[in-house]
ROMARTI-225810 format. One record per residue (C-alpha): residue in one letter; x, y, z. Coordinates in steps of 0.001 Angstrom, whole numbers. Layout:
N
REC   code        xx        yy        zz
REC      a         X         Y         Z
...
END
This chain:
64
REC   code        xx        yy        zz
REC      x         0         0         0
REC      x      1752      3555     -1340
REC      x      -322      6069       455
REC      x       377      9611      -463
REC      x        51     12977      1363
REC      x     -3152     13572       651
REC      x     -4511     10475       699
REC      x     -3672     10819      4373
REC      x     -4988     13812      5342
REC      x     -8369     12768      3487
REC      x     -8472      9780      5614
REC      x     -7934     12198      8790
REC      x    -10829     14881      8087
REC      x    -13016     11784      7550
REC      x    -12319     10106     10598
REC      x    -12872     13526     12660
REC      x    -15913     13948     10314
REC      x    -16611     10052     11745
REC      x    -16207     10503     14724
REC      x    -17005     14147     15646
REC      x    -19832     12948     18745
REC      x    -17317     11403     20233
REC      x    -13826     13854     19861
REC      x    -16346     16957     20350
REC      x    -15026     18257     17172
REC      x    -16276     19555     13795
REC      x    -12477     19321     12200
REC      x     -8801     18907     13942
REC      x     -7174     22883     14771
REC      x     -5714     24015     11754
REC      x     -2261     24101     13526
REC      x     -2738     20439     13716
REC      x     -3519     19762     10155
REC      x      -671     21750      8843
REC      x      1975     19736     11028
REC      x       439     16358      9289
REC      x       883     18341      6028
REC      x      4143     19604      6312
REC      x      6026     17078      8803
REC      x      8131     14402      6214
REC      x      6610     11263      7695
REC      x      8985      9149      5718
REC      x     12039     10451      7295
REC      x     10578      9161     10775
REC      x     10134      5294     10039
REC      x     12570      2925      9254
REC      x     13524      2203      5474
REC      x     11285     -1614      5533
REC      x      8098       895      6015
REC      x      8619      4521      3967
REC      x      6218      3155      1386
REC      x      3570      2884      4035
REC      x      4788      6409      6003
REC      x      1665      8254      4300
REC      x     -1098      5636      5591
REC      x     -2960      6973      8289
REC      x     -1992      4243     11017
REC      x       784      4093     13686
REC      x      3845      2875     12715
REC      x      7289      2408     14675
REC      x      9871      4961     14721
REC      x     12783      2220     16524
REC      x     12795      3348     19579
REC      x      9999      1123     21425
END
């Protein structure tokens, strides 16, 4: 799976949009939405998973 950028932050707006009841929230703060935008993802997890760093799941970053 080669998620990209946008693909991500779709998936994020409609999991907020999901699951607004619950989280209180119309949409994440705008501060918060420009970090997932801007911050390179794929420098943060390990080589085996950069093709998966734009899905919107956890993944490791090596240090437990």
């Amino acid at each position: 799976m080669n998620s990209t950028l946008q693909d991500m932050i779709a998936d994020i707006e409609n999991e907020v949009i999901y699951t607004r009841s619950s989280i209180g929230k119309n949409r994440l703060i705008s501060r918060v939405m420009k970090a997932m935008a801007t911050v390179p993802r794929h420098k943060f997890v390990p080589p085996r998973l950069k093709y998966q760093a734009y899905v919107n799941h956890p993944l490791p970053i090596g240090h437990g």
